[in-house]
C-alpha positions in Angstrom: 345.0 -63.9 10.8 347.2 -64.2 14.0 343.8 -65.1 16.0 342.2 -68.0 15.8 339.4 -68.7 17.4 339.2 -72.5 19.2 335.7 -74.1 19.5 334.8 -76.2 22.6 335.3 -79.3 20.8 339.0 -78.7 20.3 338.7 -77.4 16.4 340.4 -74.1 15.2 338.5 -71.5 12.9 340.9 -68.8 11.3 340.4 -66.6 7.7 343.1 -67.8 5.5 342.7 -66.1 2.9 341.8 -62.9 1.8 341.6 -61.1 -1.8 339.7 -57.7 -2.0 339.7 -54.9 -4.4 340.0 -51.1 -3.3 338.2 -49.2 -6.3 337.3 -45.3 -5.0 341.3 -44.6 -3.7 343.6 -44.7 -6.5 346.6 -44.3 -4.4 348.6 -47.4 -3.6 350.4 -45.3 -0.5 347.3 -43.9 1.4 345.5 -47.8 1.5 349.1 -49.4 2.7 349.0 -46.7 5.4 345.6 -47.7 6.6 346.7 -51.1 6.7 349.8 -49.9 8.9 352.3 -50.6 6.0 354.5 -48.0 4.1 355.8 -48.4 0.2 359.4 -49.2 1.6 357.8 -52.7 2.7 357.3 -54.0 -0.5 359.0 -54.5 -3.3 358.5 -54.4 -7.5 357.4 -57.4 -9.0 358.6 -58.3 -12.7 355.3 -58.4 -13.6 352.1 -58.5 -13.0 349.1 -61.2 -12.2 344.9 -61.5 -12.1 344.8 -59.5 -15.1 346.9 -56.3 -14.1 350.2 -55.2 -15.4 352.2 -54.0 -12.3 352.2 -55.6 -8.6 354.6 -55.4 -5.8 355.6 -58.3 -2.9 355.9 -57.9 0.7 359.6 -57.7 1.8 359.8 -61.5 3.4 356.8 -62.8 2.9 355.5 -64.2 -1.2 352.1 -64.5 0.3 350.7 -60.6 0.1 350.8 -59.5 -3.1 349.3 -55.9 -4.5 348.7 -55.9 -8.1 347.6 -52.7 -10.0 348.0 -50.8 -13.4 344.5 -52.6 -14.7 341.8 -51.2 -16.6 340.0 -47.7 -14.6 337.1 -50.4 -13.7 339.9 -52.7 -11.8 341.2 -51.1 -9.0 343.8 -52.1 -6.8 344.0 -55.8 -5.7 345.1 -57.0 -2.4 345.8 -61.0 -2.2 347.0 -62.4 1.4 347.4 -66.0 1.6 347.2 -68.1 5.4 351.0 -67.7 5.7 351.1 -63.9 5.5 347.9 -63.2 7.6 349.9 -62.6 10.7 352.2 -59.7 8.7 348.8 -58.5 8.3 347.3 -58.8 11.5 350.8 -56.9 13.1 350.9 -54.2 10.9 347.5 -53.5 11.4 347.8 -53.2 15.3 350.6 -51.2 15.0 348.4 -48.2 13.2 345.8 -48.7 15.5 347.5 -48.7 18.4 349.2 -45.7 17.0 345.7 -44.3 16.8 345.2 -44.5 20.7 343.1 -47.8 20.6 345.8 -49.3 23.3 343.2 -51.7 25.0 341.6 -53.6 22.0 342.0 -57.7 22.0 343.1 -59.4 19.0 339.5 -60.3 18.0 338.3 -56.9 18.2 341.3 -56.3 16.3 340.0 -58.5 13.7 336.5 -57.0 13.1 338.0 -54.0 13.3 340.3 -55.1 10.5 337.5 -56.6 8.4 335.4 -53.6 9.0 337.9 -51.6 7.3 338.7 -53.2 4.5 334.9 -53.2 3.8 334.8 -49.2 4.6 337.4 -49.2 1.5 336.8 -52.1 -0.9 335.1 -55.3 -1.5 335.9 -58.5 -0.7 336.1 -60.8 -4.1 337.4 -64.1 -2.3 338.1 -65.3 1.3 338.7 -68.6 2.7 337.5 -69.9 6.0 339.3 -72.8 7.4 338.3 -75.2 10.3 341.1 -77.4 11.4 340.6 -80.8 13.3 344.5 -81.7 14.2 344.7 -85.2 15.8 341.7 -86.2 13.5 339.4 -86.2 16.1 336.4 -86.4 14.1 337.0 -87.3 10.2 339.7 -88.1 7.8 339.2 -87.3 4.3 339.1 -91.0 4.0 336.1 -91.1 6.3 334.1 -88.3 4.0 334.8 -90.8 0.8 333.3 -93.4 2.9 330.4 -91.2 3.8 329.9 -90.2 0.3 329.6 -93.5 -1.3 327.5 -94.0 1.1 324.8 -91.9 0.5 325.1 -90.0 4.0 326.2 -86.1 3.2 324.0 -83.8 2.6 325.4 -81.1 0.1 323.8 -77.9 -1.6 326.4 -78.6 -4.3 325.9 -81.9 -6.2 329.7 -81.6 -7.8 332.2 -84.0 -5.9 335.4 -85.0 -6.7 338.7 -86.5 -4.9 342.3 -85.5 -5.5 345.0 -87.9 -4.6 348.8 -86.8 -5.6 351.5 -89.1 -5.4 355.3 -88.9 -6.1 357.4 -92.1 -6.0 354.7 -94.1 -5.0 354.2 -92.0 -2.2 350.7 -90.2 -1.5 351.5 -86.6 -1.7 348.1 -84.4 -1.2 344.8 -86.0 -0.8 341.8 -83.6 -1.5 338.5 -83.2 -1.7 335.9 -81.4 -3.4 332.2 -80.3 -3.0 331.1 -77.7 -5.6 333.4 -76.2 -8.6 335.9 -73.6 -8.9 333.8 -71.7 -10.7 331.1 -71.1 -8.0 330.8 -68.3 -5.4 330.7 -71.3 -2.7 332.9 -74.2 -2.6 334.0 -76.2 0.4 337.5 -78.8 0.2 338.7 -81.2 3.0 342.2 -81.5 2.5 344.9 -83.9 4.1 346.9 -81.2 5.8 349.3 -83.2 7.4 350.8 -84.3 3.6 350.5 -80.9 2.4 352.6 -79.1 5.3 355.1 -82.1 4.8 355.9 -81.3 1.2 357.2 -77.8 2.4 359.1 -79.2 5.9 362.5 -80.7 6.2 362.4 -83.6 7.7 363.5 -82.5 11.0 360.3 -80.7 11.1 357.8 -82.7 9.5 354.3 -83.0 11.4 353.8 -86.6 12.9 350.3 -86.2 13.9 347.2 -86.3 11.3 345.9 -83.3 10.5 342.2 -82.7 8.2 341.1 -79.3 7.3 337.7 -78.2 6.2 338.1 -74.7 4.0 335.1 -73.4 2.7 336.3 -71.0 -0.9 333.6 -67.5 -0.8 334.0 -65.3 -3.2 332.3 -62.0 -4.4 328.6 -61.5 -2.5 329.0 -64.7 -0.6 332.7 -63.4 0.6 330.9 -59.6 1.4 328.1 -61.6 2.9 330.0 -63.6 5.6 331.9 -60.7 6.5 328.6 -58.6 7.5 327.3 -61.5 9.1 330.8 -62.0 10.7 330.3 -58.1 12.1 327.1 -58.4 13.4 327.6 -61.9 15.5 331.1 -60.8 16.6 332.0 -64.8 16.3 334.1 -66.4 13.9 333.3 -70.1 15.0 329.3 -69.8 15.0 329.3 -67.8 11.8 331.4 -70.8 10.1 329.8 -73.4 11.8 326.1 -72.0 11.1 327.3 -72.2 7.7 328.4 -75.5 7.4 325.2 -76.5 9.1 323.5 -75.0 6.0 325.3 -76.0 2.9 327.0 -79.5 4.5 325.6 -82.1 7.0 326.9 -85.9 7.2 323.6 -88.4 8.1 322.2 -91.0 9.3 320.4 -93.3 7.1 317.2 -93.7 9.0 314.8 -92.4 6.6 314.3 -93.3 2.5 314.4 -89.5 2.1 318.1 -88.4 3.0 316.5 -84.7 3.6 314.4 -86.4 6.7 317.7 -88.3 8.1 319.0 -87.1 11.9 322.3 -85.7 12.0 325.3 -88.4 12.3 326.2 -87.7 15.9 329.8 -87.3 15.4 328.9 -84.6 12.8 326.5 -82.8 15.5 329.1 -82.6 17.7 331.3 -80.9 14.6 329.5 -77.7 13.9 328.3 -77.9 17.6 325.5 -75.8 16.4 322.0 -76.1 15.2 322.3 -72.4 13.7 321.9 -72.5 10.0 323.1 -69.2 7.8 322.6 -68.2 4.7 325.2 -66.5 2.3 322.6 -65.4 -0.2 319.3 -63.7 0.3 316.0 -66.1 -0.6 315.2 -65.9 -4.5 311.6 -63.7 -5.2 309.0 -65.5 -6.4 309.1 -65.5 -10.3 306.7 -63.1 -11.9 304.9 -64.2 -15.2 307.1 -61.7 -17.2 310.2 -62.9 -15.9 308.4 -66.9 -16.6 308.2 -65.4 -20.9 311.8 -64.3 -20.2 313.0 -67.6 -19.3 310.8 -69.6 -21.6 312.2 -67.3 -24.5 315.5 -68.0 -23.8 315.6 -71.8 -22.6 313.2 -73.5 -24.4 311.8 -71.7 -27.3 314.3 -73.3 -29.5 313.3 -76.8 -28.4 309.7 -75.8 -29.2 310.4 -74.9 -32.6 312.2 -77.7 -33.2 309.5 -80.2 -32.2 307.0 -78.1 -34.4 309.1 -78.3 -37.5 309.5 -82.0 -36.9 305.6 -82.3 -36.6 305.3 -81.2 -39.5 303.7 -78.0 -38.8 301.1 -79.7 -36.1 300.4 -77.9 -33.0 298.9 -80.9 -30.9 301.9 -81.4 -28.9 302.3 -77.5 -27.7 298.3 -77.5 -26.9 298.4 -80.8 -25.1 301.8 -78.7 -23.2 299.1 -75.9 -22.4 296.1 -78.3 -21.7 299.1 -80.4 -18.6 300.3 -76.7 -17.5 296.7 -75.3 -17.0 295.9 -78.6 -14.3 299.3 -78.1 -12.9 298.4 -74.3 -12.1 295.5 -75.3 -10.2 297.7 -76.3 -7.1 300.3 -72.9 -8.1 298.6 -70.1 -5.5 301.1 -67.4 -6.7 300.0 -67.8 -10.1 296.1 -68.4 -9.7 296.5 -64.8 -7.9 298.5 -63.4 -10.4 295.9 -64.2 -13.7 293.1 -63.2 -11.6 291.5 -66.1 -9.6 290.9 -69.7 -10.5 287.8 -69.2 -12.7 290.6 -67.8 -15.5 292.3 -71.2 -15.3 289.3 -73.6 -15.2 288.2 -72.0 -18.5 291.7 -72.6 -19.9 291.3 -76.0 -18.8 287.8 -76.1 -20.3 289.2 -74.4 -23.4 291.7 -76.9 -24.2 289.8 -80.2 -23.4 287.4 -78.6 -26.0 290.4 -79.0 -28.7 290.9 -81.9 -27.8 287.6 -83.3 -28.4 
């Protein structure tokens, strides 16, 4: 968006990117008029994209694209990239302005943008970037370092680096925690090289440039918006969520989850505020425990019996191990009915093995 909020420590938080889906209006007019655009500011596409047949461009600007003409279940599709966030953001202002709202600041501006779109649709992705230009704090060079290492702390055990090069000449340098797959992913990304690629020379950056962009999408996208609403701050939202999912260490502790927090990093997020993007898992009832069994391991279990020849030992001495483990399992001791049930399973089964 246009605003972008700067932290104390010199970084700048801004959404760049934004793809939600308007499914209850079926009119591609009435939700451009809400956004403060009219049909006349886009034009037909030659075809469509994200699995719908139709979309139209805005007039100057490749980055916000509508796509429709899906199945009844899609929708309409809005997808804004960084460099059109600021068409957004102007249009926007002019219909509320329009609407009397004459004294609201841009960040108000931008809740009251995100508050709409969620009035209308649902967000399915939406990128949250945090830039450090001048490299105050870490290159992507200084995360691979890190890394191998042994001193970041990630909810997502997937890494992987990116390096481009043309001629010899590093082109993009990436990095990944998490897949493209998941609802959560965050990248550091040279930004410096990938702004050059698309400058003439005459306007290439000459400073280093490292941004942090954490990928939502779906509930985790929906999520941070609520959360977003109800803080009414862009940079402790992202930072509370970087000090949940991403935290560089010291190594002063054999258990990395005991380390301290590498200084440098603390003064990153600038925060000890740690939010959540999905609500806590409910403890797994005994029904749901059959449903899982059934599903993951029953196969395994009828593969070891047919390859024992039709002997059980192996599941009862399975049984005789889980019954001792359940002893220090409150949740389930409650759920069977006390421990007496269990110490007679364990009786039981040291019985058969007699």
């Amino acid at each position: 968006m246009e605003h972008t909020t700067k932290l104390n420590n010199g970084l700048l938080v801004s959404i760049d990117y934004l793809r939600f889906t308007v499914i209850n209006l079926d009119c591609i007019d009435d939700i451009l008029n809400i956004l403060g655009f009219s049909r006349s500011d886009f034009s037909q596409c030659p075809r469509g994209g994200l699995g719908y047949k139709s979309s139209i461009v805005l007039n100057g600007s490749k980055g916000f694209r509508v796509y429709f003409d899906g199945n009844p279940d899609m929708g309409i599709c809005f997808e804004i990239s960084g460099s059109a966030m600021s068409f957004l953001f102007k249009a926007f202002r002019s219909a509320v302005l329009n609407s009397g709202f004459a004294g609201i600041s841009d960040e108000e501006l931008n809740f009251e943008l995100l508050r709409t779109i969620k009035d209308i649709g649902h967000y399915t992705r939406l990128d949250i970037a945090v830039d450090d230009k001048g490299n105050q704090f870490f290159s992507c060079d200084d995360i691979e370092r890190f890394y191998r290492n042994k001193q970041i702390v990630a909810r997502s055990k997937v890494y992987k680096r990116d390096i481009s090069e043309k001629d010899y000449i590093k082109t993009g340098d990436t990095i990944y925690f998490g897949s493209r797959s998941s609802d959560i992913m965050l990248r550091v990304y040279d930004k410096q090289l990938e702004q050059n690629q698309k400058l003439s020379d005459d306007r290439k950056i000459d400073y280093p440039w490292t941004r942090f962009e954490f990928e939502l999408k779906n509930d985790r996208a929906n999520k941070f918006v609520d959360i977003l609403l109800e803080k009414k701050s862009l940079g402790f939202v992202t930072m509370g969520i970087f000090n949940n999912y991403f935290r560089i260490v010291e190594r002063n502790d054999t258990n990395i989850s005991r380390c301290s927090m590498l200084p440098l990093w603390q003064e990153f997020v600038s925060t000890v505020e740690k939010i959540r993007l999905s609500e806590p898992q409910s403890v797994s009832t005994l029904e749901q425990s059959k449903l899982w069994i059934l599903d993951k391991v029953s196969c395994k279990f009828a593969a070891i019996y047919m390859n024992d020849g039709g002997d059980l030992s192996f599941i009862y001495e399975c049984l005789s191990q889980g019954c001792k483990k359940l002893l220090k399992n409150k949740p389930c001791i409650e759920e069977l009915g006390g421990i007496d049930v269990v110490l007679e399973a364990i009786d039981y089964f040291n019985g058969i093995a007699e």
